[in-house]
C-alpha positions as CSV (number, residue, x, y, z in Angstrom):
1,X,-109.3,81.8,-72.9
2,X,-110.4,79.3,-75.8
3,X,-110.0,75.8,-74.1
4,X,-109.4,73.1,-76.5
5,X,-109.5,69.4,-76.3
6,X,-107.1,67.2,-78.5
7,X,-108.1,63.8,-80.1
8,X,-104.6,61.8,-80.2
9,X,-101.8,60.9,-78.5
10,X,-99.1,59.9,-81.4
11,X,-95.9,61.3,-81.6
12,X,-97.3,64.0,-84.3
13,X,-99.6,65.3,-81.5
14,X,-96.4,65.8,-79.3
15,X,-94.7,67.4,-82.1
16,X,-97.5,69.9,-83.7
17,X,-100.3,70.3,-81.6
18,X,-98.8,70.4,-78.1
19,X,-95.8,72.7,-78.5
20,X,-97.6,75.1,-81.0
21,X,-100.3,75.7,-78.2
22,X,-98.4,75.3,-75.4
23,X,-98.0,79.5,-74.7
24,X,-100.6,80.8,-77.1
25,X,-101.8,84.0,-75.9
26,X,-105.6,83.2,-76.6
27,X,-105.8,79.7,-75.4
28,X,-104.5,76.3,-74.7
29,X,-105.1,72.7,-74.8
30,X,-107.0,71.4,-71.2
31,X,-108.1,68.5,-72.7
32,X,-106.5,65.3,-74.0
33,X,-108.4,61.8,-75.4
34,X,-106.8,59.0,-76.6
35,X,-107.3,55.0,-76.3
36,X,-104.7,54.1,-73.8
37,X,-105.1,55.6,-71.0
38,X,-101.7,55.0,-69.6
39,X,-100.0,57.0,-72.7
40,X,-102.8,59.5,-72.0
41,X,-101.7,60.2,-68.8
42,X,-98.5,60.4,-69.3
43,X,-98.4,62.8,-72.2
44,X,-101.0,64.9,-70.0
45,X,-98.5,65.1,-67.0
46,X,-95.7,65.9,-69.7
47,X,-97.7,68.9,-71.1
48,X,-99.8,70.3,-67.8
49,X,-103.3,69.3,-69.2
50,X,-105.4,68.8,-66.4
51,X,-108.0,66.7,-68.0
52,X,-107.7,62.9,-69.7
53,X,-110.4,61.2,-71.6
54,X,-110.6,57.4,-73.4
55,X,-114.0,58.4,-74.9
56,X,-114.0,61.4,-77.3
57,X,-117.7,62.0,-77.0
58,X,-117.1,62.5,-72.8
59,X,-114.3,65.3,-73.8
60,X,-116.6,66.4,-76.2
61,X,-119.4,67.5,-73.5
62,X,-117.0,68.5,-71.1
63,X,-115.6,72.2,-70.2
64,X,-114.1,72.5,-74.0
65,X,-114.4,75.8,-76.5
66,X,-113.2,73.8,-79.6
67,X,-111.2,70.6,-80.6
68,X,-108.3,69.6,-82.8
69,X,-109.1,65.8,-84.0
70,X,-105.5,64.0,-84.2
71,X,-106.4,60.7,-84.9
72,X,-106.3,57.7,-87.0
73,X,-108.7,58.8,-90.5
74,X,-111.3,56.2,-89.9
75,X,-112.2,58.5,-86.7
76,X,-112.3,61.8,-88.5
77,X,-115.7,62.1,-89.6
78,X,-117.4,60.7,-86.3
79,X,-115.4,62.9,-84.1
80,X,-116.1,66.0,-86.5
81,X,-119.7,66.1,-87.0
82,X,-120.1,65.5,-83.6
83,X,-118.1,68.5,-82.5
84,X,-119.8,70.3,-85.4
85,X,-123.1,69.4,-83.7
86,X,-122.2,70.9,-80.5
87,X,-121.2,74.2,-82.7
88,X,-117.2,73.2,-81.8
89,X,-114.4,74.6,-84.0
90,X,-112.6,71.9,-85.5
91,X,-109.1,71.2,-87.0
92,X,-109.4,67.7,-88.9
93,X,-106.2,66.2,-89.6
94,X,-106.2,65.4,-93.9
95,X,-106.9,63.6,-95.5
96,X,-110.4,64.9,-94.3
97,X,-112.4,61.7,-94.5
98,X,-112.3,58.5,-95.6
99,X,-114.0,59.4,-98.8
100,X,-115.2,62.6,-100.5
101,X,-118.9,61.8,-99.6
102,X,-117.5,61.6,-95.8
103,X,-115.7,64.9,-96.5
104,X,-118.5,66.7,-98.2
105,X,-120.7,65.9,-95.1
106,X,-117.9,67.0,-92.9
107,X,-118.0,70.9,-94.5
108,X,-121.9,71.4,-95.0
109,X,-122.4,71.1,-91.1
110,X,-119.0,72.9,-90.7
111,X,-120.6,75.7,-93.2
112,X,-124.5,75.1,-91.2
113,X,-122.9,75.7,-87.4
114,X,-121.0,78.3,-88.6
115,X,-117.9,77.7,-86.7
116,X,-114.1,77.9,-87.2
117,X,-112.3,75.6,-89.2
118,X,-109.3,74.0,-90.5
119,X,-107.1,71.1,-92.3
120,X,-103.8,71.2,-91.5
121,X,-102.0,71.2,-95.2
122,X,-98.6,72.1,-93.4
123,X,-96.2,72.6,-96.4
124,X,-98.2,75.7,-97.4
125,X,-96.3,77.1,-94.5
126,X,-92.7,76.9,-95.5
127,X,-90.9,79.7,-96.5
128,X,-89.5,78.4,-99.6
129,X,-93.5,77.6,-100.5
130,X,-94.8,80.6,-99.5
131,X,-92.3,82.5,-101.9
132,X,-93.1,80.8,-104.9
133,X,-96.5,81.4,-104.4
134,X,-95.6,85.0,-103.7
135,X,-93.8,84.8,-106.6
136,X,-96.5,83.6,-109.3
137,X,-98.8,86.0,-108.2
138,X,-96.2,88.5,-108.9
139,X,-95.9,87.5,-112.7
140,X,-92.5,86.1,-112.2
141,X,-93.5,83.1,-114.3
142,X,-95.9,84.8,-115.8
143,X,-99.2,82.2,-117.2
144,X,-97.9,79.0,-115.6
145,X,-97.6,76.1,-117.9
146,X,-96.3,73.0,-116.2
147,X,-96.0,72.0,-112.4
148,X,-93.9,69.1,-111.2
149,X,-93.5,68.1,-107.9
150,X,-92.3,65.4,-105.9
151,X,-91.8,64.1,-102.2
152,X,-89.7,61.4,-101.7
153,X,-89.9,59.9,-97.9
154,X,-89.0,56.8,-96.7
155,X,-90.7,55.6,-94.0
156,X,-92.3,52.8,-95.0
157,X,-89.7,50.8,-96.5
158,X,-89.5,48.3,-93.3
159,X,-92.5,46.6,-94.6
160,X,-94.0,47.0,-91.1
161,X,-97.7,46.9,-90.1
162,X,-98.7,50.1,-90.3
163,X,-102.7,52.1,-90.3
164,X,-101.7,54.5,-92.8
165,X,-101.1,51.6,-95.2
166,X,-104.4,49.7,-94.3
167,X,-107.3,50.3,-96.8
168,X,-110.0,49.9,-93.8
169,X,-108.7,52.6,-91.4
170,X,-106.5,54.8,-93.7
171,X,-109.1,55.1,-96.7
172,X,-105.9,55.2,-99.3
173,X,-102.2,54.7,-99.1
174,X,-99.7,57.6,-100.1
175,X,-102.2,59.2,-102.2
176,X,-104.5,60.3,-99.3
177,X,-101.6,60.6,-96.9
178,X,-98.5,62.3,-99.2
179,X,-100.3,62.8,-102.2
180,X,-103.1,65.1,-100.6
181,X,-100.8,68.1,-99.1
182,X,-99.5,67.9,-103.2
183,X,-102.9,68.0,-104.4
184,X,-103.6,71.3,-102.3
185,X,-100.4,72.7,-102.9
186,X,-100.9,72.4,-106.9
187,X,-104.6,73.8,-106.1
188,X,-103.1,76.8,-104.3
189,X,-100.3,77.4,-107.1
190,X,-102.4,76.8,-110.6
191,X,-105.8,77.3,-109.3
192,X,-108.8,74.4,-109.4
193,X,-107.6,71.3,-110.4
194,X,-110.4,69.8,-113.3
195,X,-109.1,66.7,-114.5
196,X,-107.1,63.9,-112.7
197,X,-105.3,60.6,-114.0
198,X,-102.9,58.5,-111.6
199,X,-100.9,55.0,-111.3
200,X,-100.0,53.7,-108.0
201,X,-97.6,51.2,-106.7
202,X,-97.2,48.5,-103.9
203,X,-93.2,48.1,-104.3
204,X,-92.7,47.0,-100.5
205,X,-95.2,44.1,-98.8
206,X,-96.8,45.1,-95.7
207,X,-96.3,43.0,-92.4
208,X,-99.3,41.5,-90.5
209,X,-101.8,43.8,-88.9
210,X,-101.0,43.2,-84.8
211,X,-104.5,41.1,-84.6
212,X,-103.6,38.8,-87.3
213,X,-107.1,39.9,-89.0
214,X,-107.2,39.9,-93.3
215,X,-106.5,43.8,-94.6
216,X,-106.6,44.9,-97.3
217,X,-103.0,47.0,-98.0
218,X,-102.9,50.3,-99.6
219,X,-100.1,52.4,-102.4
220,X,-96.8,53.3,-101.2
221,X,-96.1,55.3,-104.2
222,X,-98.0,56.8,-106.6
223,X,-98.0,59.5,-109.6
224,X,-101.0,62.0,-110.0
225,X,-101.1,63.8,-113.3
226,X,-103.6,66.8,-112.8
227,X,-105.1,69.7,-115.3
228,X,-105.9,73.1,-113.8
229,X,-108.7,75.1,-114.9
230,X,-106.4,77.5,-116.5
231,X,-105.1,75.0,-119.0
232,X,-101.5,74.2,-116.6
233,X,-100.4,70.5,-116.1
234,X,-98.9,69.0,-112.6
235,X,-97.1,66.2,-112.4
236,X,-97.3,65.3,-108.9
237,X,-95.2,62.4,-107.8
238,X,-95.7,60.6,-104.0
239,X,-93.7,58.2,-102.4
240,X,-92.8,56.5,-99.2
241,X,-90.2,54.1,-99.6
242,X,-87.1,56.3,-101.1
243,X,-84.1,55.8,-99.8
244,X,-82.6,59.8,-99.3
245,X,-80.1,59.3,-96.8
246,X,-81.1,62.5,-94.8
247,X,-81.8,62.9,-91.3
248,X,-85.4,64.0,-91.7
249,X,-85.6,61.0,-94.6
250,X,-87.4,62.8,-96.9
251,X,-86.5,65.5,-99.9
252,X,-89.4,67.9,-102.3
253,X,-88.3,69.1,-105.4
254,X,-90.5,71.8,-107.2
255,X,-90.4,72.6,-111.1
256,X,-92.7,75.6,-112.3
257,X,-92.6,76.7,-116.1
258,X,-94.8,79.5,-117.4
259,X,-94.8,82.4,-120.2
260,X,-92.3,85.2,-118.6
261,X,-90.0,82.1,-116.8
262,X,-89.4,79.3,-114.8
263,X,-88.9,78.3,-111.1
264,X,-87.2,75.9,-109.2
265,X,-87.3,75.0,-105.5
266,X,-85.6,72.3,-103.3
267,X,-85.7,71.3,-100.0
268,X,-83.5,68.2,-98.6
269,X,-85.0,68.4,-94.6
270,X,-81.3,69.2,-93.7
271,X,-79.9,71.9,-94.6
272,X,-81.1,73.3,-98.2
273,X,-84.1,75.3,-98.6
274,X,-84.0,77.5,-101.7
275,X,-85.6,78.6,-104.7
276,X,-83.7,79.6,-108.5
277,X,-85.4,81.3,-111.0
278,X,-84.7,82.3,-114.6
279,X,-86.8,84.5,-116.5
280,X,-87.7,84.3,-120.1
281,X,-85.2,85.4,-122.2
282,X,-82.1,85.2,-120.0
283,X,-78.9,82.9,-120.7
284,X,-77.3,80.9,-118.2
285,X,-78.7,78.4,-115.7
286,X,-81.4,79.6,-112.8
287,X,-79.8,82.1,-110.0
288,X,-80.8,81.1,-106.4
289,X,-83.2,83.5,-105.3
290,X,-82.8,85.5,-101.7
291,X,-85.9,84.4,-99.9
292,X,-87.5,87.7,-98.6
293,X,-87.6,87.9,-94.2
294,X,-91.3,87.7,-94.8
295,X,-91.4,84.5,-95.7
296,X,-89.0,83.2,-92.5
297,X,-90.8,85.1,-89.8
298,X,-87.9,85.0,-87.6
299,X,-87.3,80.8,-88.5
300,X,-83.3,79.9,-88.7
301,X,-82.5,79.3,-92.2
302,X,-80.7,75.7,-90.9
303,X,-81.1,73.0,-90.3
304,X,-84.5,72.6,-91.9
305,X,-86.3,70.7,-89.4
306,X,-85.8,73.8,-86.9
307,X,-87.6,75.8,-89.6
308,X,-90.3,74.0,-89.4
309,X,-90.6,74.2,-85.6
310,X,-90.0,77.4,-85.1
311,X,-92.8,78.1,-88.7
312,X,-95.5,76.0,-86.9
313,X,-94.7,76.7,-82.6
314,X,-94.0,80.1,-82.7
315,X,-95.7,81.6,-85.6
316,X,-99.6,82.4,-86.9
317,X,-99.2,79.3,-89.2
318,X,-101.7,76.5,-88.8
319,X,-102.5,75.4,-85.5
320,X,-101.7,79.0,-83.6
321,X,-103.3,80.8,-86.4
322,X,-106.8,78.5,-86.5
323,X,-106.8,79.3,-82.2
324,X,-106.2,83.0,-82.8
325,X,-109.1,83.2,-85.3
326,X,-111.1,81.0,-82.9
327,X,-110.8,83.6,-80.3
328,X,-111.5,86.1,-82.7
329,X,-114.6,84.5,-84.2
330,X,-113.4,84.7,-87.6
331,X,-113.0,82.4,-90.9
332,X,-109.5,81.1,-92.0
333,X,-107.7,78.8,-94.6
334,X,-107.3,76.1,-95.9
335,X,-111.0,74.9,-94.2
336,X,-113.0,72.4,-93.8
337,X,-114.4,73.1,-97.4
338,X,-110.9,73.3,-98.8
339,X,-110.3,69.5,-97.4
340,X,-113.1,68.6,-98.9
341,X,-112.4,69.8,-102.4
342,X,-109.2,68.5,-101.9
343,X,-110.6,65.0,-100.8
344,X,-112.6,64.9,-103.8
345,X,-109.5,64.6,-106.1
346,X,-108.0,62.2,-104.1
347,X,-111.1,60.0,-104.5
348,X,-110.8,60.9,-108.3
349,X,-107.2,59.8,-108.1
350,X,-107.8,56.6,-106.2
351,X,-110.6,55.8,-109.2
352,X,-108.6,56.6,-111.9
353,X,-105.3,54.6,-110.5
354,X,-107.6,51.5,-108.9
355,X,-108.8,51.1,-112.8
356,X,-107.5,52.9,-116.2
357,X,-105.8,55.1,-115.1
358,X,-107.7,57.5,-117.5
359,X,-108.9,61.0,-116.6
360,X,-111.5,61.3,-114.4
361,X,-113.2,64.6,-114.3
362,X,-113.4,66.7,-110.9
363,X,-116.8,69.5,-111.3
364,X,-116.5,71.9,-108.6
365,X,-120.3,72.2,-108.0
């Protein structure tokens, strides 16, 4: 049995980690760290995890197999290359690091100890994603041409206090946080991304950090314009403080245009998750598409957030999928490497948007 210790107590801990491990075959979490050790406890007793830590390098020499790091991004790369130095498997919550150079470090001793890795791009995942991709490499759209995407959320149109939103313990604003699962996404559908130009916006003033101390505040919205290798655009548009009246609070939008025809996919977080596609040629406006059962793997169609439960607790996805290849002592995606690559154009994002928002070239080397 892998035994793996978690780094985080935040409500995203209780809603990915914990349930998605919580009856894996292979292994399961018996170890949990966080800072208060009050919530600690209690989210132990809720989950049966017999040991607690307030010090991540005390769960890191105790009776673990590998460790899932959860928290806040200023912690990533400490936690990380110290589990990577006691040869742990690691999944690093994205955005990887703080910077690329943080990120880069991050992989090489992932890639010297030789372990099992992951970053958790979670929207790779969904059905609706996982047929388009299924899709282009099928030649429906034959040599893509154009990508635009967007994710409209709202959460942080209260104005409150917030880490994510701090420069000194987030790294970036939306474009590390939302901006990053869009970068990998248009990676994984166009190929390497080579160039990248962006604007950012601060519409909504941040509140107070709970100290009272100076910070610096970070992007709530953002636009990344991005040029694949294969000569494909992306339009990749980021926000946090849209107003979409849905339960979840968030909607993505998908528009793909290539040589042989054109997809588009939608998902509202409620109850729509589809994909239309016209191919070159034909008359008449984009037919929905019937999403093959591959792509569900047994997930109800509706509402959409039970999709994702069901895609991420009882499914190889992500988290269940990086423990199964723990246990099997084998190599799976996206890695440590791919959160770095993908790091590296948020950094060239964040460059390009912080000054001229020219293009700022992104080698691969």
């Amino acid at each position: 049995m892998v035994r793996v210790g978690l780094v985080g107590t935040s409500w995203w801990a209780e809603a990915m980690y914990l349930p998605a491990l919580a009856d894996h075959p292979a292994g399961r979490i018996t170890a949990l760290c966080g800072r208060d050790p009050d919530r600690t406890r209690d989210v132990a007793a809720s989950w049966v995890i017999p040991n607690t830590f307030t010090d991540w390098s005390h769960m890191l020499d105790s009776d673990i197999d590998a460790v899932i790091v959860a928290s806040p991004n200023e912690t990533h790369f400490e936690i990380t290359m110290a589990a990577l130095a006691r040869h742990l498997p690691v999944l690093c919550e994205k955005p990887l690091g703080m910077n690329a150079t943080e990120a880069a470090r991050m992989a090489a001793e992932a890639a010297r100890a030789g372990v099992t890795t992951m970053v958790p791009f979670t929207y790779r995942y969904m059905p609706t994603n996982q047929y388009v991709k299924q899709l282009i490499e099928d030649g429906y759209v034959g040599q893509p041409y154009q990508l635009s995407m967007r994710y409209f959320a709202g959460y942080a149109r209260d104005g409150a206090y917030a880490w994510r939103f701090d420069e000194s313990r987030a790294g970036s604003g939306i474009i590390g946080d939302l901006g990053s699962h869009w970068l990998d996404m248009a990676r994984w559908f166009l190929g390497e991304l080579t160039e990248i130009s962006a604007h950012r916006d601060f519409f909504v003033p941040r509140g107070a950090r709970p100290d009272n101390a100076d910070y610096v505040p970070v992007e709530d919205s953002a636009v990344i314009l991005a040029r694949s290798a294969s000569g494909a655009t992306a339009v990749l548009q980021v926000s946090a403080v849209c107003w979409e009246g849905t339960p979840f609070g968030q909607v993505h939008s998908l528009d793909l245009h290539g040589s042989e025809g054109t997809l588009h996919a939608f998902n509202d977080w409620d109850k729509i998750q589809e994909v239309r596609g016209v191919r070159a040629g034909e008359r008449g406006p984009a037919r929905v598409l019937d999403l093959p059962d591959s792509v569900w793997n047994g997930a109800p169609h509706s509402p959409v957030h039970d999709t994702y439960r069901h895609v991420f607790r009882r499914t190889e996805a992500m988290t269940r999928g990086w423990l199964s290849a723990v246990a099997e002592g084998r190599a799976v995606e996206p890695d440590l490497a791919v959160g770095a690559r993908v790091q590296r154009l948020v950094d060239a994002a964040i460059e390009s948007a912080t000054s001229d928002g020219g293009w700022r070239p992104t080698p691969t080397g």
